[in-house]
C-alpha positions as CSV (number, residue, x, y, z in Angstrom):
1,X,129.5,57.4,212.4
2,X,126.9,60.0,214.1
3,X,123.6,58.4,215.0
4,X,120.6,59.0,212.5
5,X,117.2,59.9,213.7
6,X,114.0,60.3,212.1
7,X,111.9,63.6,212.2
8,X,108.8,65.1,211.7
9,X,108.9,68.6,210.9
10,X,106.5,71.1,212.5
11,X,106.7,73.8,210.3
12,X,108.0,74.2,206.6
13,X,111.6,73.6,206.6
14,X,114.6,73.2,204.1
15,X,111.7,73.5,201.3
16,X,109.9,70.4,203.2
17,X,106.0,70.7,203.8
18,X,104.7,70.7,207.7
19,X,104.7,66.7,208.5
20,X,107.1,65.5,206.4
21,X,109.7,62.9,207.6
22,X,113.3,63.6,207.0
23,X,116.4,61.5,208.5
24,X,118.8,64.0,209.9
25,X,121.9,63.2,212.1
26,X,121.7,63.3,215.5
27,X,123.4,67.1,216.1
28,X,120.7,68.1,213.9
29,X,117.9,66.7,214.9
30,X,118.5,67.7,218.8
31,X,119.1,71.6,217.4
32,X,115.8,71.8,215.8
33,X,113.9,69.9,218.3
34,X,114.9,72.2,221.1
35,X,113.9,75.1,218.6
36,X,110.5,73.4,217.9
37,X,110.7,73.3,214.3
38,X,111.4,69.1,214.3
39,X,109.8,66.3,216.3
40,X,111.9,63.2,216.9
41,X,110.1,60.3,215.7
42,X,113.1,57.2,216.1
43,X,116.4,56.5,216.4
44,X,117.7,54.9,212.9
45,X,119.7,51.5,214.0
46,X,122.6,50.8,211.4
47,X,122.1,47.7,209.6
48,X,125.4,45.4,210.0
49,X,127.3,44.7,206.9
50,X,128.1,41.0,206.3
51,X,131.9,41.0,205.7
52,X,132.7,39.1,202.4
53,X,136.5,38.4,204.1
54,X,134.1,36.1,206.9
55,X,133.0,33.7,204.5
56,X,135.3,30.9,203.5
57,X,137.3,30.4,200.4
58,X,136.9,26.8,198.1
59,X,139.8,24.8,199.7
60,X,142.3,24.4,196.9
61,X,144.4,20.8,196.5
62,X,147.3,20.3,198.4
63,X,149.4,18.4,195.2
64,X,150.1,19.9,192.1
65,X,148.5,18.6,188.9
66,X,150.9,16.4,186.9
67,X,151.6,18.6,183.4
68,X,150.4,16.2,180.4
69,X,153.5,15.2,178.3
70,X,153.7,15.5,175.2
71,X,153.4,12.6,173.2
72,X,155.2,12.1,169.4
């Protein structure tokens, strides 16, 4: 996964008005800043994901339940 910065643009670009904040990947962003047309504002930190696997399942019974007979 590429690294995701936030920008301010410094001129109109990709239809965006001067000072507008885009998040553009990291290839991007250090293109355009060299060019002057971005300003690198941050580095976008990716958010962990909490793993549904991690958490525990309900413990199930060890012993079968008895199957109710039927009765005449």
């Amino acid at each position: 996964m590429a690294n995701l910065y936030k920008v301010k643009t410094a001129a109109v670009f990709n239809g965006q008005p001067a000072g507008s904040i885009l998040e553009v990947d990291e290839k991007f962003a250090r293109k355009y800043e060299a060019l002057k047309y971005l300003e690198i504002i941050e580095e976008i930190k990716p958010k962990l994901k909490v793993d549904e696997k991690g958490k525990s399942a309900p413990k199930k019974s060890a012993t079968k339940p008895k199957p109710k007979s039927k009765e005449k």
